[in-house]
N, C-alpha and C positions, 0 to 999 in steps of 0.2 A: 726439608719436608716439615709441615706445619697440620696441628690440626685445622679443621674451617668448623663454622657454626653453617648448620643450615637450614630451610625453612620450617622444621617444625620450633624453632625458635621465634619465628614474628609473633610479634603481640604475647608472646609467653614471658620470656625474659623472666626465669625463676631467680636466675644468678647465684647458683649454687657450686657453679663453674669458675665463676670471680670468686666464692670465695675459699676455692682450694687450691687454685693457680698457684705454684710458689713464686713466679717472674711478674706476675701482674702484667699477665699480656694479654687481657681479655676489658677490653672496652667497653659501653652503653651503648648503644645508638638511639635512634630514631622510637625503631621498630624491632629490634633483638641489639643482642651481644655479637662481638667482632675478637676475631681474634688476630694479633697482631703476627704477620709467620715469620718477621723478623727477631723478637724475641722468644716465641715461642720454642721451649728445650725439647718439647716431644715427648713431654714423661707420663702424658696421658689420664692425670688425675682430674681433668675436664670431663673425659667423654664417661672416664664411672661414675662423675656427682649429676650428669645431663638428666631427668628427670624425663625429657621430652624425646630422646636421644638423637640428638640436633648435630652432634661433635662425629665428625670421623677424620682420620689422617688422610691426610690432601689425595693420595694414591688410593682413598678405598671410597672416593665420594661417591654415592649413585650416578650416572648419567645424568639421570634429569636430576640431580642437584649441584652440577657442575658450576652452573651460575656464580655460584653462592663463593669458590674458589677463588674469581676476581673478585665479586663484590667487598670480602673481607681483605684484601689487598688494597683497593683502592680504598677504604675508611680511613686506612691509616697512609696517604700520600698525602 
């Protein structure tokens, strides 16, 4: 289980999230941040610095931001 970023991150990208990460598993994109669920430890000091509150653990994503589950999976393929 991994956190995801999700869309009230587009075009925000404050990156307060990258920088309390201790694994540095949280990437740039495009258009927001990505989190990698491969490294990511689960220790959740992402979704308390999330300003926008963009971060939830993969099992608590809203419905409609399910999307956003694959999309940050496939950033990092």
């Amino acid at each position: 289980m991994a956190f995801v970023i999700t869309s009230p991150c587009l075009n925000e990208k404050s990156a307060e999230c990258v920088e309390v990460c201790p694994v540095d598993c949280i990437e740039e994109g495009k258009d927001m941040f990505y989190i990698d669920p491969d490294v990511c430890i689960d220790c959740g000091a992402c979704e308390a610095a999330c300003p926008v509150e963009a971060i939830y653990m993969e099992d608590e994503v809203p419905e409609k931001e399910e999307k956003y589950i694959g999309l940050n999976r496939q950033f990092f393929e």
